[in-house]
C-alpha positions in Angstrom: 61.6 154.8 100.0 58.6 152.5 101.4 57.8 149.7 99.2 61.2 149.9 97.7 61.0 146.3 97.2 58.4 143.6 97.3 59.3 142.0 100.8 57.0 138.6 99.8 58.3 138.3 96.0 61.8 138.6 97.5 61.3 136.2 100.1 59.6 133.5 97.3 62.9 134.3 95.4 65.0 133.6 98.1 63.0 130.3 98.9 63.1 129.2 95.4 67.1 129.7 95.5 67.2 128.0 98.5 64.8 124.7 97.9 67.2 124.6 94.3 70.6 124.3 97.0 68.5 122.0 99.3 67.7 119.7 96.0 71.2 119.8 94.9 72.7 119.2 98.5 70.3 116.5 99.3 71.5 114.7 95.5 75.1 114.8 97.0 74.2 113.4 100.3 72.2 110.6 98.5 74.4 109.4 95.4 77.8 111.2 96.5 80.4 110.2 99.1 79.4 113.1 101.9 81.1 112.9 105.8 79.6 114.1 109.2 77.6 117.1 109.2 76.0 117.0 105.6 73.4 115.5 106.7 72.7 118.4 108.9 73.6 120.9 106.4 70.8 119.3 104.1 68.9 119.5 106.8 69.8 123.1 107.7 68.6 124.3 103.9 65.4 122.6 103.7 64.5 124.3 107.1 65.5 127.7 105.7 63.2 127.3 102.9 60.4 126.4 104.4 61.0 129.3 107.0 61.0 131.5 103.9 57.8 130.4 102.8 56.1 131.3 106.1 57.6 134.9 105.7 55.7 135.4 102.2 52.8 133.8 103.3 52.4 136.6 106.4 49.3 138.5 107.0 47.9 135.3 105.6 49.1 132.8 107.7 49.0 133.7 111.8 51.6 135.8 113.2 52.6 132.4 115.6 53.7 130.6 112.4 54.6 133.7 109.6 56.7 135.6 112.7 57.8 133.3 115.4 57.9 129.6 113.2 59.7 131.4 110.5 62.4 133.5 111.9 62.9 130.2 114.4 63.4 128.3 112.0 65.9 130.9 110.1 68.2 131.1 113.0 68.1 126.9 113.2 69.3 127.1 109.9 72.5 128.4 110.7 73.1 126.3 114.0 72.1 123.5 112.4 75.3 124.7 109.5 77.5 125.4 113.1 76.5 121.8 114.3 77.4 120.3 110.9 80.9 122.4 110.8 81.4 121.0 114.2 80.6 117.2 113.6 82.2 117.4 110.2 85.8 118.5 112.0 84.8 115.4 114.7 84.4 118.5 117.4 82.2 118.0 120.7 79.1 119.3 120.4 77.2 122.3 122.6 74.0 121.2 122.8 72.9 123.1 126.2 74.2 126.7 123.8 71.9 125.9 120.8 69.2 124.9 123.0 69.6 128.1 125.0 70.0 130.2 121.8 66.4 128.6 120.7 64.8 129.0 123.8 66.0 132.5 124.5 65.0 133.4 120.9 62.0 132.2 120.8 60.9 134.2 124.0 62.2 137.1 122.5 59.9 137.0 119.5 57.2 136.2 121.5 57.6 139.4 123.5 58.2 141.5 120.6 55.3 140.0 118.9 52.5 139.7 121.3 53.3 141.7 124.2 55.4 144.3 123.5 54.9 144.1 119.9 58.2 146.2 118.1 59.3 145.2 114.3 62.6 147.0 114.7 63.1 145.1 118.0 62.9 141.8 116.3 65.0 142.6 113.3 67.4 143.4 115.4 66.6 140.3 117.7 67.1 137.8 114.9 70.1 139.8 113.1 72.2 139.1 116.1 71.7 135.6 116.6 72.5 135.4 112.9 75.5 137.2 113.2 76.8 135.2 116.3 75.8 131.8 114.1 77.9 133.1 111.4 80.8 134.5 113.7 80.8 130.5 115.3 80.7 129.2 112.1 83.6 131.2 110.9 85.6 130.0 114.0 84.8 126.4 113.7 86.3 126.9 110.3 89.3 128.4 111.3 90.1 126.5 114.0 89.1 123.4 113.3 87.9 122.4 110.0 91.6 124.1 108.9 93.0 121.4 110.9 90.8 118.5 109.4 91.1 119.1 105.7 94.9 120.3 106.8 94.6 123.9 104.5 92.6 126.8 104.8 88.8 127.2 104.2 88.7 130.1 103.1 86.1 130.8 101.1 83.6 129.5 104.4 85.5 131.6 106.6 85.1 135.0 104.2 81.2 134.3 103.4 80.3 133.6 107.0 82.3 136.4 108.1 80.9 138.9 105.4 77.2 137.8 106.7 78.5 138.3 110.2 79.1 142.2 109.2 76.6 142.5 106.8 74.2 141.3 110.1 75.8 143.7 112.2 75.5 146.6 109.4 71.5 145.4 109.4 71.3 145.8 113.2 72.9 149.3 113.3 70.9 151.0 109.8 67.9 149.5 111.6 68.7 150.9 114.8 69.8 154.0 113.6 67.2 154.6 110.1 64.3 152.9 110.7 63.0 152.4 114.3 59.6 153.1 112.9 59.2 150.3 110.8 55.3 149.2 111.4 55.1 146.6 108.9 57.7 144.5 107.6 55.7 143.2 104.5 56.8 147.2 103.3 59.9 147.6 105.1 62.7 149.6 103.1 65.5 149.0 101.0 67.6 147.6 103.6 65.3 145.1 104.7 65.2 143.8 100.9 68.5 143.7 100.4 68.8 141.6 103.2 66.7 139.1 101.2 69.3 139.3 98.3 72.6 139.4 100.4 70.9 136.1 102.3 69.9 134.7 98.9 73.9 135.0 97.7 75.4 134.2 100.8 73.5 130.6 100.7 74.9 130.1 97.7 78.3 130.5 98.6 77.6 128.8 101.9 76.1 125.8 100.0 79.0 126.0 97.4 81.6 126.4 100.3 79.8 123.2 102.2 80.4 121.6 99.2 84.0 122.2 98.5 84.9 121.0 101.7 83.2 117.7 101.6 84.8 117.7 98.3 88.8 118.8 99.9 88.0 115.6 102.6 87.0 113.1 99.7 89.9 114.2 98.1 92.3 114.1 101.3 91.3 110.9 101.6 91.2 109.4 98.0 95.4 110.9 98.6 95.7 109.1 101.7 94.3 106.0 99.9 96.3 106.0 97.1 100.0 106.7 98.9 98.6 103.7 101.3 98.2 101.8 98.2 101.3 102.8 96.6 103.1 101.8 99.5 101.4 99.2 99.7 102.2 98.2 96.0 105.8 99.5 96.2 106.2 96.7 99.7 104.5 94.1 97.7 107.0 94.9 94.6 109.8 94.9 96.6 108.5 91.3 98.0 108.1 89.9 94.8 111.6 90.8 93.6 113.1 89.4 97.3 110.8 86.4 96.5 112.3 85.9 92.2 115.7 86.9 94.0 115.6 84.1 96.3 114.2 81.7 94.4 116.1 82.0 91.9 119.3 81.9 94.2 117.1 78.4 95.5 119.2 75.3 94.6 115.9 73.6 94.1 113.3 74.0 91.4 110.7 76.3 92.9 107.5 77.1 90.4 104.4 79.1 91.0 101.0 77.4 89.9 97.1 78.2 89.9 95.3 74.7 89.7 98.1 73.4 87.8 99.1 75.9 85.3 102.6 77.5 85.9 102.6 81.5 86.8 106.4 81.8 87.5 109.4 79.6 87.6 112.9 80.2 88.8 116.0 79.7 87.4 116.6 76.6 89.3 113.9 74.6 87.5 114.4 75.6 84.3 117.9 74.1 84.2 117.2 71.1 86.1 114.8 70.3 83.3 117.3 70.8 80.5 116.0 74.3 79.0 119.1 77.1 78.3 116.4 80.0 79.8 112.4 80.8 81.0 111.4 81.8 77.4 111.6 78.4 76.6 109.1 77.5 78.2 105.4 78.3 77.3 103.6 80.7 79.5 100.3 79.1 81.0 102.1 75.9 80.7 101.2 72.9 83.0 103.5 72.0 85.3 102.2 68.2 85.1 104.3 68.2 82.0 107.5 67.8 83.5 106.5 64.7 84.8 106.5 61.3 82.6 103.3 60.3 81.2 102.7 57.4 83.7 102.9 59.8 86.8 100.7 62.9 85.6 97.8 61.7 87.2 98.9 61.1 90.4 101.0 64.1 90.7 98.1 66.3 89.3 95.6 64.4 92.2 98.1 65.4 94.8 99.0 68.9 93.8 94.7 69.9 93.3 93.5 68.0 96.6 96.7 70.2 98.7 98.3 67.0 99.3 101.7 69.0 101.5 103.9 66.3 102.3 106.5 65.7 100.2 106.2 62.3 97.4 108.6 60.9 94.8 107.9 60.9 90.9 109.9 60.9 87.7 110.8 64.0 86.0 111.2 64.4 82.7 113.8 66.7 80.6 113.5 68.6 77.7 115.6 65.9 76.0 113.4 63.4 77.5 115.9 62.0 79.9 113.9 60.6 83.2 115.2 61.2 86.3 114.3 60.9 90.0 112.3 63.5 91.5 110.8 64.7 95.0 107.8 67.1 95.4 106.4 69.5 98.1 103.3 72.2 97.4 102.4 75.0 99.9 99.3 76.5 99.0 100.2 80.5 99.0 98.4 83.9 97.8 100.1 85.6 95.1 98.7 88.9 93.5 95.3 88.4 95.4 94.9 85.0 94.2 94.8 81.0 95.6 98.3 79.5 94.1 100.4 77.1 95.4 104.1 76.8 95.2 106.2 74.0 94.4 109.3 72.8 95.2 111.0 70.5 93.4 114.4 68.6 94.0 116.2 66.7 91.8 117.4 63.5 93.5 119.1 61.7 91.3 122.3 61.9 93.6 120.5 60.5 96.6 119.1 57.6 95.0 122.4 56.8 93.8 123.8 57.1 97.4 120.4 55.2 98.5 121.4 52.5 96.1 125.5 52.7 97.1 124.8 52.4 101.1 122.1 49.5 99.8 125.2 47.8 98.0 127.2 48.1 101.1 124.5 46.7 103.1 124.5 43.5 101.1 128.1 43.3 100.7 128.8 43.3 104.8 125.9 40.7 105.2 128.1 38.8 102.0 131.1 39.4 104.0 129.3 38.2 107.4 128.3 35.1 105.3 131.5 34.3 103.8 133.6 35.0 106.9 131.4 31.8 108.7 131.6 29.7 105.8 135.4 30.1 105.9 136.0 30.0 109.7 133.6 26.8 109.8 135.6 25.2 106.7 139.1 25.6 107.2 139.1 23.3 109.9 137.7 20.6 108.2 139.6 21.1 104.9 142.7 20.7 107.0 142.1 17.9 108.4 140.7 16.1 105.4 144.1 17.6 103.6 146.5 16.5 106.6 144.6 12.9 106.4 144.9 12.7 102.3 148.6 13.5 102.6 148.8 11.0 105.0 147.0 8.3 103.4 148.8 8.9 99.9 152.1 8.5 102.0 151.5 5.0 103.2 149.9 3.9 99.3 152.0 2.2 97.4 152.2 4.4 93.6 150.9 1.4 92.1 147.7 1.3 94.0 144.5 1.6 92.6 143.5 4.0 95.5 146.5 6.0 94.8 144.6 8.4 92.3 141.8 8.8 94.2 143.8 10.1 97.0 145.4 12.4 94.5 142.0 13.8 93.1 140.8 14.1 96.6 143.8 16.4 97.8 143.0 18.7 94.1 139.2 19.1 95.7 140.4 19.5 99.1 142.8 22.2 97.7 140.2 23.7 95.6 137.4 24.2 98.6 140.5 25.8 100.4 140.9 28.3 97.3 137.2 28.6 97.3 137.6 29.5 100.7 140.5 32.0 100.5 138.0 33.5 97.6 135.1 34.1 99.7 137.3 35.9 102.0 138.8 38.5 99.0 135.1 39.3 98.4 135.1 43.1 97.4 131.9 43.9 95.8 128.1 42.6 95.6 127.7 40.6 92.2 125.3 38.0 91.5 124.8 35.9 88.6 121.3 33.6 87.5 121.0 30.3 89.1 118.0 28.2 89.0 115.0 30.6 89.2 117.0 33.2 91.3 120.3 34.4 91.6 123.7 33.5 93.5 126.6 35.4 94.5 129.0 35.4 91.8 132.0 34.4 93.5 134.2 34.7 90.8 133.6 38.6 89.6 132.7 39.7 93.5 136.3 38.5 94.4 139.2 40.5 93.8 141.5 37.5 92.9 141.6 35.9 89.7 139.9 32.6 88.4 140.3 29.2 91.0 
């Protein structure tokens, strides 16, 4: 059965399939999200091609480069696949056994080529560091690539297995069928069916390389996307704490980018005068809240992060001003610069502001009125005492008896005056001149004098 097949057109054909796998892995590693160890695989194909060539090309080429270069670089292919496997499961590398398995293999062909020159030797020489390349690949798959992609490879594991026996098969028909093989150009059929098993096994190799690039990309695209759904989920459950609480907020809280409102609370909208959110336009500047003649300096603050907290006047929906007091934060919100705003109604303070201002002026009334009366009473008492006195001792038909009288009336009125000041209650005032006076009158709890 000599000449069976045609060693060098099978070897071509094999190249061709493998420089089609090297074109297609080398597209992946370039345009295609690839980890660890593709980069060898690529590697590993391109080397297996170009190791084919050199196979057709013998009895042309020298036996150094057709025999030795070639079937080198065949059993780097699949060390090179076992280096990949091994990087791609982030395993420790052997680099002392490749090495060795090089080295050793090399002097092997040597010997069997130049001087003890034996064809059936080196078939079998190369078919077992094929099979034990195949065996380590099928372990690193097991063992570890199984626990990186976290299920089985098995379509990896069966191919390189399969090879593994087919290899072992090759070694034991060759041993056993054809130890006189004299020249492997016109080897039998079990040499070129070698060629074709090879051819299909890359393919599945290639394919299975593939796949579990393929299972990592999508582990991790998984990984991703449950980080990002938890992620989401702990940012949704933020933003509903956030809308609980600031809703729950006694003060107006609103979200803004630049000025234009993103979300309000409940807080707000009522202390503006609206029954509900819908009422109020989406996109809507906040600056309208406030009266016309504070916009600009509002807006000013709130763009140029002004922090500290400032006083304007609010405006309702009804237009009804009111009192106001304003703090921004800047803050991110849904991956975006905004800035939050509080704002407090403080209509009740200013009223409290203007009460304990009352009261101020009232006790510095009182203070006032208190000296007036302690320095007068003792003057008015004597002036009175004397004017009783002098209208005693006056005839009733004296002239001077009706001044004495009108006299004692003013004396009498200061002293009411007096007693007045002292009832003072409240802070009234009343025009006089260019300014204005204490209105004794309405401040004073008593009636007329």
């Amino acid at each position: 059965m000599r000449d069976f097949f045609d060693i060098r057109t099978l070897s071509l054909f094999s190249g061709l399939i493998t420089a089609c796998l090297s074109v297609c892995m080398t597209y992946i590693y370039r345009y295609r999200k690839t980890y660890p160890g593709f980069s060898q695989w690529n590697l590993a194909f391109v080397i297996y091609f170009i190791g084919l060539v050199l196979i057709s090309l013998r009895n042309i080429l020298p036996l150094f480069l057709t025999v030795i270069i070639s079937n080198t670089l065949i059993v780097l292919c699949y060390i090179l696949i076992a280096r990949g496997l091994n990087a791609f499961a982030n395993g420790s590398q052997k680099n002392w056994m490749d090495i060795s398995t090089v080295f050793i293999f090399i002097i092997g062909f040597f010997w069997f080529t130049y001087i003890s020159s034996n064809l059936s030797a080196r078939i079998v020489l190369v078919s077992f560091m094929l099979m034990l390349s195949c065996l380590r690949c099928s372990t690193i798959a097991i063992r570890k690539v199984t626990v990186q992609l976290g299920q089985k490879t098995l379509l990896i594991t069966i191919i390189f297995s399969c090879l593994a026996f087919w290899l072992f098969l090759r070694m034991f028909l060759t041993v056993s069928f054809e130890s006189e093989i004299k020249d492997f150009m016109s080897a039998d059929v079990i040499q070129g069916l070698n060629f074709i098993i090879s051819s299909i096994g890359n393919i599945f190799i290639a394919l299975g390389l593939i796949i579990i690039n393929a299972q990592r990309l999508e582990n991790e695209i998984k990984s991703q996307t449950s980080e990002l759904t938890q992620l989401y989920n702990v940012l949704k459950n933020s933003e509903t704490r956030f809308r609980t609480l600031s809703n729950a907020a006694f003060e107006g809280i609103a979200i803004v980018e630049e000025s234009t409102i993103l979300e309000i609370n409940t807080a707000m909208v009522q202390m503006f005068g609206y029954a509900d959110a819908d009422e109020i336009d989406i996109d809507r500047d906040v600056i309208s809240f406030i009266v016309p003649d504070e916009r600009e300096n509002t807006k000013n603050k709130i763009l140029s992060g002004y922090e500290s907290s400032y006083e304007s006047v609010g405006i309702k929906a009804d237009g009804t001003r009111f009192p106001i007091e304003i703090q921004s934060r800047s803050y991110w919100y849904r991956g975006r610069q905004a800035k939050i705003i509080a704002v407090r109604d403080i209509t009740e303070r200013k009223k409290s502001e203007e009460a304990l201002l009352e009261s101020e002026r009232m006790q510095g009334v009182l203070e006032v009125a208190g000296a007036i009366c302690h320095e007068m009473n003792q003057p008015l008492m004597t002036v009175s005492g004397y004017a009783e006195l002098i209208a005693k001792d006056l005839p009733k038909e004296s002239p001077l008896s009706d001044m004495v009288s009108i006299l004692g009336e003013q004396v009498n009125r200061m002293g009411n005056i007096t007693r007045r000041l002292m009832n003072i209650t409240k802070y009234e005032t009343k025009a006089y001149l260019n300014g204005k006076i204490i209105d004794i009158e309405k401040a004073s709890d008593k009636g007329k004098f």
